[in-house]
Backbone atoms as SQL, in Angstrom:
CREATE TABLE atoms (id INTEGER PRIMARY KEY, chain TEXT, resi INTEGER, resn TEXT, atom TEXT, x REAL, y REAL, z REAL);
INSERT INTO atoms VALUES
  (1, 'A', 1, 'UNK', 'N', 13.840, -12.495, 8.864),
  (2, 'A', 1, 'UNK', 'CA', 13.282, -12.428, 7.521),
  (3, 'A', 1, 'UNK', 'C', 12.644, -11.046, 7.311),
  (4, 'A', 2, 'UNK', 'N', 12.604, -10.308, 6.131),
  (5, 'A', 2, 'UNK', 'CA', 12.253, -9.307, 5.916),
  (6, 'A', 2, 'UNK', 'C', 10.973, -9.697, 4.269),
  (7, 'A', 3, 'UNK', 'N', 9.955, -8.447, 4.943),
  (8, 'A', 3, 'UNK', 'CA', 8.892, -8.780, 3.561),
  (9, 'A', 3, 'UNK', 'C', 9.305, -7.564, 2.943),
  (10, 'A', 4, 'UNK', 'N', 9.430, -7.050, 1.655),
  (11, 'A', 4, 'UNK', 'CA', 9.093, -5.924, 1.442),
  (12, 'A', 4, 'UNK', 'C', 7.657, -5.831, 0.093),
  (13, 'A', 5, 'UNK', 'N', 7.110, -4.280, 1.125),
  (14, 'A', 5, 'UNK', 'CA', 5.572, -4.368, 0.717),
  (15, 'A', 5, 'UNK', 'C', 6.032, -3.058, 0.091),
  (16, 'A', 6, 'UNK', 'N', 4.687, -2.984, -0.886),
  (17, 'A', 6, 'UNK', 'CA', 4.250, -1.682, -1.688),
  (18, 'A', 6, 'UNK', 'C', 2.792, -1.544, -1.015),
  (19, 'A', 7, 'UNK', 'N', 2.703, 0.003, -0.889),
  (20, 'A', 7, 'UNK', 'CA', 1.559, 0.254, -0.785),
  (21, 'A', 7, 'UNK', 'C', 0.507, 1.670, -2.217),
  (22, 'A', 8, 'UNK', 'N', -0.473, 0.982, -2.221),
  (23, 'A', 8, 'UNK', 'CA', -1.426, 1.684, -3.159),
  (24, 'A', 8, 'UNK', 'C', -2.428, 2.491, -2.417),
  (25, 'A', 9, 'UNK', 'N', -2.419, 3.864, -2.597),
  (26, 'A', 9, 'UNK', 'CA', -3.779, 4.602, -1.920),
  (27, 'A', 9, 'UNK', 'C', -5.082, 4.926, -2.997),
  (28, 'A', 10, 'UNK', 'N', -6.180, 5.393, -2.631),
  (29, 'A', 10, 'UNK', 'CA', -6.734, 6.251, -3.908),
  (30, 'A', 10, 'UNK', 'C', -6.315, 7.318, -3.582),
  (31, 'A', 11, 'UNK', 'N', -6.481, 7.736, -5.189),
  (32, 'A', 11, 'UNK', 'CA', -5.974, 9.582, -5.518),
  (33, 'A', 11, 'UNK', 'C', -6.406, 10.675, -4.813),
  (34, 'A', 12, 'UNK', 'N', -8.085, 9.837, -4.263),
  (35, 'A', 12, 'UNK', 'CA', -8.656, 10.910, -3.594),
  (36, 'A', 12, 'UNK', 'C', -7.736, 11.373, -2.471),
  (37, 'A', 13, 'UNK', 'N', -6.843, 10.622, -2.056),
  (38, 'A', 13, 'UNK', 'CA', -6.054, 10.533, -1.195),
  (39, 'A', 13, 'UNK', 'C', -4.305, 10.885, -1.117),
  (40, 'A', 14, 'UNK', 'N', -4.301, 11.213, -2.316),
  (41, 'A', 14, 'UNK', 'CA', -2.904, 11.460, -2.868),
  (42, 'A', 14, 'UNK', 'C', -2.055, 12.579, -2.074),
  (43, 'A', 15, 'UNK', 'N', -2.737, 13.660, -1.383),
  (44, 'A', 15, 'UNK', 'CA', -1.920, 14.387, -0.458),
  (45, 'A', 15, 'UNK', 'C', -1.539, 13.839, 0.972),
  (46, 'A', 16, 'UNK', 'N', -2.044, 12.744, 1.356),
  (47, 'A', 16, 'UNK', 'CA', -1.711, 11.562, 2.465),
  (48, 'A', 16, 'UNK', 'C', -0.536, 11.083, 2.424),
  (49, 'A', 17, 'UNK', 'N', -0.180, 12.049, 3.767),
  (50, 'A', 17, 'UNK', 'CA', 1.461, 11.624, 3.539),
  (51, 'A', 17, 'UNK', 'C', 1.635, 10.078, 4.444),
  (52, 'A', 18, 'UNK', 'N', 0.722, 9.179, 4.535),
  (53, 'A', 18, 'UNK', 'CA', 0.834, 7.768, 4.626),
  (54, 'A', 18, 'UNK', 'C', 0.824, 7.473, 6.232),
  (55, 'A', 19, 'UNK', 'N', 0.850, 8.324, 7.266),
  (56, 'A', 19, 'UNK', 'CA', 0.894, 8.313, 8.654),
  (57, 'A', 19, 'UNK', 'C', 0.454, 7.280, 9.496),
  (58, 'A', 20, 'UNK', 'N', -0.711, 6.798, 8.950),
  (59, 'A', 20, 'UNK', 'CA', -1.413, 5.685, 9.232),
  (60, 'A', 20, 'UNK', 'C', -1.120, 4.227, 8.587),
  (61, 'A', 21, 'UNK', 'N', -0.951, 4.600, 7.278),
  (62, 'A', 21, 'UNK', 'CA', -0.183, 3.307, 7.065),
  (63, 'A', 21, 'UNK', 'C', 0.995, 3.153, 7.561),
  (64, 'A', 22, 'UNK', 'N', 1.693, 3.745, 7.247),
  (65, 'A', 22, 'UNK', 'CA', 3.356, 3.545, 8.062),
  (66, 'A', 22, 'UNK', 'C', 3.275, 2.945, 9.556),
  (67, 'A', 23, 'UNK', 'N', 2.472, 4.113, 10.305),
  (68, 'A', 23, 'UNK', 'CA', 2.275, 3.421, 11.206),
  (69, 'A', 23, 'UNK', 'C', 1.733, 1.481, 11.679),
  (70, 'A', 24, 'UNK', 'N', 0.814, 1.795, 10.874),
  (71, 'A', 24, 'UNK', 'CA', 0.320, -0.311, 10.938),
  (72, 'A', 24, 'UNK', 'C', 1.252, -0.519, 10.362),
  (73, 'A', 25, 'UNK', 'N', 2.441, -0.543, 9.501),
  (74, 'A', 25, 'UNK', 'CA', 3.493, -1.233, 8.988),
  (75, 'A', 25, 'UNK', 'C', 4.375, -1.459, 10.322),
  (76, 'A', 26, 'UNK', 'N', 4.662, -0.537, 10.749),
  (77, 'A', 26, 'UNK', 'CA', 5.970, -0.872, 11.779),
  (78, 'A', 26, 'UNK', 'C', 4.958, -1.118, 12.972),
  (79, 'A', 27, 'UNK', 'N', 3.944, -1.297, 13.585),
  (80, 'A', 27, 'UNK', 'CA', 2.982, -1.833, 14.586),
  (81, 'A', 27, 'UNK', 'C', 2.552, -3.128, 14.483),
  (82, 'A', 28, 'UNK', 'N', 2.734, -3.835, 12.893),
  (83, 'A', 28, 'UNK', 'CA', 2.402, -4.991, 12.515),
  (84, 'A', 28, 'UNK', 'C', -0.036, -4.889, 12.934),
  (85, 'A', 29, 'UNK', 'N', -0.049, -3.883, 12.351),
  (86, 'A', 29, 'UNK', 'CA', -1.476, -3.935, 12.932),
  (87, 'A', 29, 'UNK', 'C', -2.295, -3.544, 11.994),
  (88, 'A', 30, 'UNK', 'N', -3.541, -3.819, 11.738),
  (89, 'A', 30, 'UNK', 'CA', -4.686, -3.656, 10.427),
  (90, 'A', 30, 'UNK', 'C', -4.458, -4.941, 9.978),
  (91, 'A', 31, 'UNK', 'N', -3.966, -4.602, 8.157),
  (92, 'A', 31, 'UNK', 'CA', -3.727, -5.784, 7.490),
  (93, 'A', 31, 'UNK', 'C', -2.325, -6.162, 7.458),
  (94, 'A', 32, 'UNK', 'N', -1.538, -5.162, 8.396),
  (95, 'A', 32, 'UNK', 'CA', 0.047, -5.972, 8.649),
  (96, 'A', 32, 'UNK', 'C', 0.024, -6.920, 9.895),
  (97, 'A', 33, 'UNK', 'N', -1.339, -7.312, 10.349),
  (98, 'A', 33, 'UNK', 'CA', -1.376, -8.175, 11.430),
  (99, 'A', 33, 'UNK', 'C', -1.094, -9.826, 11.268),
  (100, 'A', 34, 'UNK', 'N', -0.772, -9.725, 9.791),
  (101, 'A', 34, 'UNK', 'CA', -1.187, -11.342, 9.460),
  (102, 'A', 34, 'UNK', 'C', 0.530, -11.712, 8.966),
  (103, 'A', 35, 'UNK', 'N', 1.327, -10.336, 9.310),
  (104, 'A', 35, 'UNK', 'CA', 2.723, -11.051, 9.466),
  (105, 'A', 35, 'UNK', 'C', 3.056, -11.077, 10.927),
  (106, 'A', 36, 'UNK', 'N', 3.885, -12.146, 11.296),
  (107, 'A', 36, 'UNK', 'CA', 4.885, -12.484, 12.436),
  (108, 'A', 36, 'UNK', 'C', 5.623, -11.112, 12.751),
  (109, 'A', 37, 'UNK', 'N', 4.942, -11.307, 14.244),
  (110, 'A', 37, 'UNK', 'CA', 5.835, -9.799, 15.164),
  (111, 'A', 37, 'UNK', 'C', 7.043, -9.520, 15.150),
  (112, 'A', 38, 'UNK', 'N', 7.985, -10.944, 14.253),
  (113, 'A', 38, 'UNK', 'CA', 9.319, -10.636, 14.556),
  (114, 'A', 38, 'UNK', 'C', 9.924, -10.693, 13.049),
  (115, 'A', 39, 'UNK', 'N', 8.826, -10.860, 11.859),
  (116, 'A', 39, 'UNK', 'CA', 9.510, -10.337, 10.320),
  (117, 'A', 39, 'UNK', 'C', 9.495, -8.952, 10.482),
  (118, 'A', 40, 'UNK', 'N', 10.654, -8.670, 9.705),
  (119, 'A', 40, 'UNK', 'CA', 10.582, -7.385, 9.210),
  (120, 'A', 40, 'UNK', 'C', 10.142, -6.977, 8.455),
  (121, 'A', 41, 'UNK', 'N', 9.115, -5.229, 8.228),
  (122, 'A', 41, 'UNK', 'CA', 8.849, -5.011, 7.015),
  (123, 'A', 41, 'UNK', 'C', 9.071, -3.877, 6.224),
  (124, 'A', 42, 'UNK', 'N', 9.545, -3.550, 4.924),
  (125, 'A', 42, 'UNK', 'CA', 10.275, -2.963, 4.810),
  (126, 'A', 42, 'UNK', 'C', 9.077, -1.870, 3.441),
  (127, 'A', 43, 'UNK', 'N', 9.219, -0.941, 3.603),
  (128, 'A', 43, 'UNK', 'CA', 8.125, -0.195, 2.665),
  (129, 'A', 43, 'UNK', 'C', 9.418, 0.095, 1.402),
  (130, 'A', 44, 'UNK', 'N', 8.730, -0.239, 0.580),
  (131, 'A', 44, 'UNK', 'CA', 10.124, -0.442, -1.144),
  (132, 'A', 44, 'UNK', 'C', 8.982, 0.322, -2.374),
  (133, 'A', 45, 'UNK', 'N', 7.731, 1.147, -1.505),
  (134, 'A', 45, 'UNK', 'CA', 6.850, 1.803, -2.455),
  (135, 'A', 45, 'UNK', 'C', 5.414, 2.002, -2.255),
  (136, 'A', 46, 'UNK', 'N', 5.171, 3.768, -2.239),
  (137, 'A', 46, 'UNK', 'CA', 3.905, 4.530, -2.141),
  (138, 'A', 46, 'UNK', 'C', 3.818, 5.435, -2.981),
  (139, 'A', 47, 'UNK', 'N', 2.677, 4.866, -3.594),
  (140, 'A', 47, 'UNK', 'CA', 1.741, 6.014, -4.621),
  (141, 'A', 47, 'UNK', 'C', 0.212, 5.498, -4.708),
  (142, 'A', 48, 'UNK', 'N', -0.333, 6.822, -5.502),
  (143, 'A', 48, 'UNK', 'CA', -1.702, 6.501, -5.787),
  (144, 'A', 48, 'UNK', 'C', -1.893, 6.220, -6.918),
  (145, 'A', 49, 'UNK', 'N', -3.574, 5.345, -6.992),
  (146, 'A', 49, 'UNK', 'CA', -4.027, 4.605, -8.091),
  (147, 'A', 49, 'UNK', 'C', -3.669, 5.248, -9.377),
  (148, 'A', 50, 'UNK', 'N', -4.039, 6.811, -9.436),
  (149, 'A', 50, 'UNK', 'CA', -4.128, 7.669, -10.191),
  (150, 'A', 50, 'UNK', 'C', -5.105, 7.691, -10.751),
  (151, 'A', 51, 'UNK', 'N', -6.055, 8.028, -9.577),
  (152, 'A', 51, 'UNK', 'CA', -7.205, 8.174, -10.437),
  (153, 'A', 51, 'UNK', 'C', -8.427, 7.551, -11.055),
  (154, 'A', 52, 'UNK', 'N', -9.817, 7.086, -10.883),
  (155, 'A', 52, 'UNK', 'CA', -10.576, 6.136, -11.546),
  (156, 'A', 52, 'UNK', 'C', -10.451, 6.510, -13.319),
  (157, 'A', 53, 'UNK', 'N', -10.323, 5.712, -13.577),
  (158, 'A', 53, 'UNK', 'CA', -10.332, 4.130, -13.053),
  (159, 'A', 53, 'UNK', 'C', -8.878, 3.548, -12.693),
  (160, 'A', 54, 'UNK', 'N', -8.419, 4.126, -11.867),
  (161, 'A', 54, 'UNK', 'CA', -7.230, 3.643, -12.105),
  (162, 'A', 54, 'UNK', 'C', -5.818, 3.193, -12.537),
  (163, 'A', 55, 'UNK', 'N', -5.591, 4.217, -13.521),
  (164, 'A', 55, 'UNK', 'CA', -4.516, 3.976, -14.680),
  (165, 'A', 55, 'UNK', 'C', -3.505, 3.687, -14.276),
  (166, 'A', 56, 'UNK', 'N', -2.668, 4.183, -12.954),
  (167, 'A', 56, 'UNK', 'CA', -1.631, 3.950, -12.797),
  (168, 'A', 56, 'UNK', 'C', -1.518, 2.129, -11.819),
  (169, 'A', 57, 'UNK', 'N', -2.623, 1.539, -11.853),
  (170, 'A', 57, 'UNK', 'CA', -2.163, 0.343, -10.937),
  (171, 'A', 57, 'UNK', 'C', -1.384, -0.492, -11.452),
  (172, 'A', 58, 'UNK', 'N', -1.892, -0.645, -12.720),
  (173, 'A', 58, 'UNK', 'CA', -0.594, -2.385, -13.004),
  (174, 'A', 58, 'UNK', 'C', 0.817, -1.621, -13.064),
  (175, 'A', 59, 'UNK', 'N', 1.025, 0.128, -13.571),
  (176, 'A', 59, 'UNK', 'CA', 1.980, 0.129, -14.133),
  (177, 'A', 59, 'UNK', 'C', 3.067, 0.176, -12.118),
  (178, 'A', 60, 'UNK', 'N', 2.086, 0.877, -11.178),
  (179, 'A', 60, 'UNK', 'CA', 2.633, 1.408, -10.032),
  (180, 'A', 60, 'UNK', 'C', 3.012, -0.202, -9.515),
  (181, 'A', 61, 'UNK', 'N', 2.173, -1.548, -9.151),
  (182, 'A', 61, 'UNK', 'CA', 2.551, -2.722, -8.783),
  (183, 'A', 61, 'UNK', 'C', 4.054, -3.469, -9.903),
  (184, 'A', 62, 'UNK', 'N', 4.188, -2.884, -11.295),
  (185, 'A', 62, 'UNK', 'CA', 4.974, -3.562, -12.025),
  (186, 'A', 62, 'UNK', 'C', 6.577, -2.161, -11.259),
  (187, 'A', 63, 'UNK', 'N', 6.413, -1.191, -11.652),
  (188, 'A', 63, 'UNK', 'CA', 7.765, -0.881, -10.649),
  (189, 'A', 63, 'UNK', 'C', 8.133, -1.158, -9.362),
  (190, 'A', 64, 'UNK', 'N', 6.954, -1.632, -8.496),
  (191, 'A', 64, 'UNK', 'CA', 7.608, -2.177, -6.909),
  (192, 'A', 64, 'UNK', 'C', 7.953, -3.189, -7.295),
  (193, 'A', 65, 'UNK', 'N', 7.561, -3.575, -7.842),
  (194, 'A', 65, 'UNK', 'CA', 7.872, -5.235, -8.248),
  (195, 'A', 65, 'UNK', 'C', 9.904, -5.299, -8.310),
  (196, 'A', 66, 'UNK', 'N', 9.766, -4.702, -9.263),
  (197, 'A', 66, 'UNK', 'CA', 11.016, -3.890, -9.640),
  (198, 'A', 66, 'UNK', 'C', 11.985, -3.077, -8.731),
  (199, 'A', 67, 'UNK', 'N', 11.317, -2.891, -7.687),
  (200, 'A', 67, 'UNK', 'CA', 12.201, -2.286, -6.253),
  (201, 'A', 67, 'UNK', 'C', 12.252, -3.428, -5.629),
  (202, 'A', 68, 'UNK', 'N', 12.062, -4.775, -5.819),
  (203, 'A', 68, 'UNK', 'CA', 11.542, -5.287, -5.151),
  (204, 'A', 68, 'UNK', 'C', 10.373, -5.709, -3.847),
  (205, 'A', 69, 'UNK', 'N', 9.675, -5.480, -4.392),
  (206, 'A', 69, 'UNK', 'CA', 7.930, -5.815, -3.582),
  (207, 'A', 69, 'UNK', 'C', 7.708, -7.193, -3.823),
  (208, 'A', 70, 'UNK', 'N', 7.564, -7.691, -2.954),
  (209, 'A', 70, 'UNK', 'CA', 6.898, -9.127, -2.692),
  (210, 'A', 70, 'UNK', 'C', 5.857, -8.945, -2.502),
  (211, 'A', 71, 'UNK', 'N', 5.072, -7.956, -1.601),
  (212, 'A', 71, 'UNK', 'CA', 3.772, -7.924, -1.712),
  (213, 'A', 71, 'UNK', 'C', 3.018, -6.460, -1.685),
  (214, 'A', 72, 'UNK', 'N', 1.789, -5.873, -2.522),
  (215, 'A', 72, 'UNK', 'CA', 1.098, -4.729, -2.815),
  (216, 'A', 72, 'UNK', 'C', -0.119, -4.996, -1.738),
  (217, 'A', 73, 'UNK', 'N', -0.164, -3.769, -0.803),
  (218, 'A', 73, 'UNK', 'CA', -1.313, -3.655, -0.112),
  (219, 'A', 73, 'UNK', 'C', -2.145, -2.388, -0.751),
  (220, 'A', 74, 'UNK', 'N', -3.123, -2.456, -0.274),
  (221, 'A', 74, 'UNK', 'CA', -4.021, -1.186, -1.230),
  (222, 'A', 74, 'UNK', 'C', -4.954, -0.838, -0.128),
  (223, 'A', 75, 'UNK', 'N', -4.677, 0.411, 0.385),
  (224, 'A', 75, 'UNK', 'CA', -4.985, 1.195, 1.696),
  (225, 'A', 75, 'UNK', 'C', -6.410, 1.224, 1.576),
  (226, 'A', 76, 'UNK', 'N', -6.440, 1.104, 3.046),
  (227, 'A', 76, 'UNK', 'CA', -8.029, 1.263, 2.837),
  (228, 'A', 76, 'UNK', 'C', -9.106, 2.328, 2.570),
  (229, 'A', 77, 'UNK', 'N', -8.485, 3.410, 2.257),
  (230, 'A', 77, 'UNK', 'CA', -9.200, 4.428, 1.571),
  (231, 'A', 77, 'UNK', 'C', -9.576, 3.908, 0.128),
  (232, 'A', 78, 'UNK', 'N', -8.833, 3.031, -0.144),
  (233, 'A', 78, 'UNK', 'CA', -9.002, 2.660, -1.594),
  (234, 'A', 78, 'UNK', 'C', -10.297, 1.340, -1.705),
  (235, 'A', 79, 'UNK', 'N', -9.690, 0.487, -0.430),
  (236, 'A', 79, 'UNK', 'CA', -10.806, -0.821, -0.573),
  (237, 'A', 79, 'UNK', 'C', -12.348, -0.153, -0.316),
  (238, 'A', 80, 'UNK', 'N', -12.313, 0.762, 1.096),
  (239, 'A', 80, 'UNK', 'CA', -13.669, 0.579, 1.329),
  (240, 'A', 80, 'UNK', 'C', -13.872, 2.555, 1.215),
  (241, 'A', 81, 'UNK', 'N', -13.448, 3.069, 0.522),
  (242, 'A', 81, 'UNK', 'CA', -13.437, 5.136, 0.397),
  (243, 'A', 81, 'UNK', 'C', -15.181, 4.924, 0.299),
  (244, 'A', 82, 'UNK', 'N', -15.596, 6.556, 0.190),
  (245, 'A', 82, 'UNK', 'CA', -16.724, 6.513, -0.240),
  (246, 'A', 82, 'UNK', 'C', -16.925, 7.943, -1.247),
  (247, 'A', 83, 'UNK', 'N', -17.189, 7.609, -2.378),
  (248, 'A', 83, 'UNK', 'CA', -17.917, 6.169, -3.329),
  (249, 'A', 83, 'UNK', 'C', -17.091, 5.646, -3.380),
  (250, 'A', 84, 'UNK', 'N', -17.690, 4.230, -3.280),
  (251, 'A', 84, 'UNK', 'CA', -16.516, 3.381, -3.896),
  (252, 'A', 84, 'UNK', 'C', -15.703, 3.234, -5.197),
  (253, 'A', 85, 'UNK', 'N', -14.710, 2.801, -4.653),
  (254, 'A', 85, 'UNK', 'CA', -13.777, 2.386, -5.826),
  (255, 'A', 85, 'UNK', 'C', -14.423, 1.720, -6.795),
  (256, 'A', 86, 'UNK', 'N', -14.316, 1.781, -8.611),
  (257, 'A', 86, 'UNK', 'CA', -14.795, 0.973, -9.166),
  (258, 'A', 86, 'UNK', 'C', -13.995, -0.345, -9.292);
């Protein structure tokens, strides 16, 4: 079985060429720990929020959607950055 995920960074973060996420994607480790060691997962989309407040999220989750994304993770520069995200 294969998932395919989108991932969301913040902007602050937008020159992040994703090293760390990619990595926990194919390691199954962070928040890719809560899939099975033996799904596959397939990255179908990376970009940033664009910015507080955010403008580009519904539109960036409605095109993975559209590449097919089953599921949007949102890096953790974004959940816990400092300042926080609004």
């Amino acid at each position: 079985m294969t998932t395919k995920i989108g991932i969301i960074i913040c902007d602050r973060y937008r020159r992040c060429a994703g090293g760390k996420c990619l990595r926990a994607l194919k390691n199954h480790e962070g928040a890719f720990d809560t899939y099975p060691e033996t799904e596959e997962l397939e990255l179908v989309g990376y970009t940033s929020c664009d910015g507080c407040p955010g403008g580009n999220v519904e539109y960036a989750c409605e095109e993975m959607v559209k590449n097919g994304a089953e599921v949007v993770h949102l890096a953790t520069g974004l959940v816990v950055g400092y300042p926080p995200c609004p």
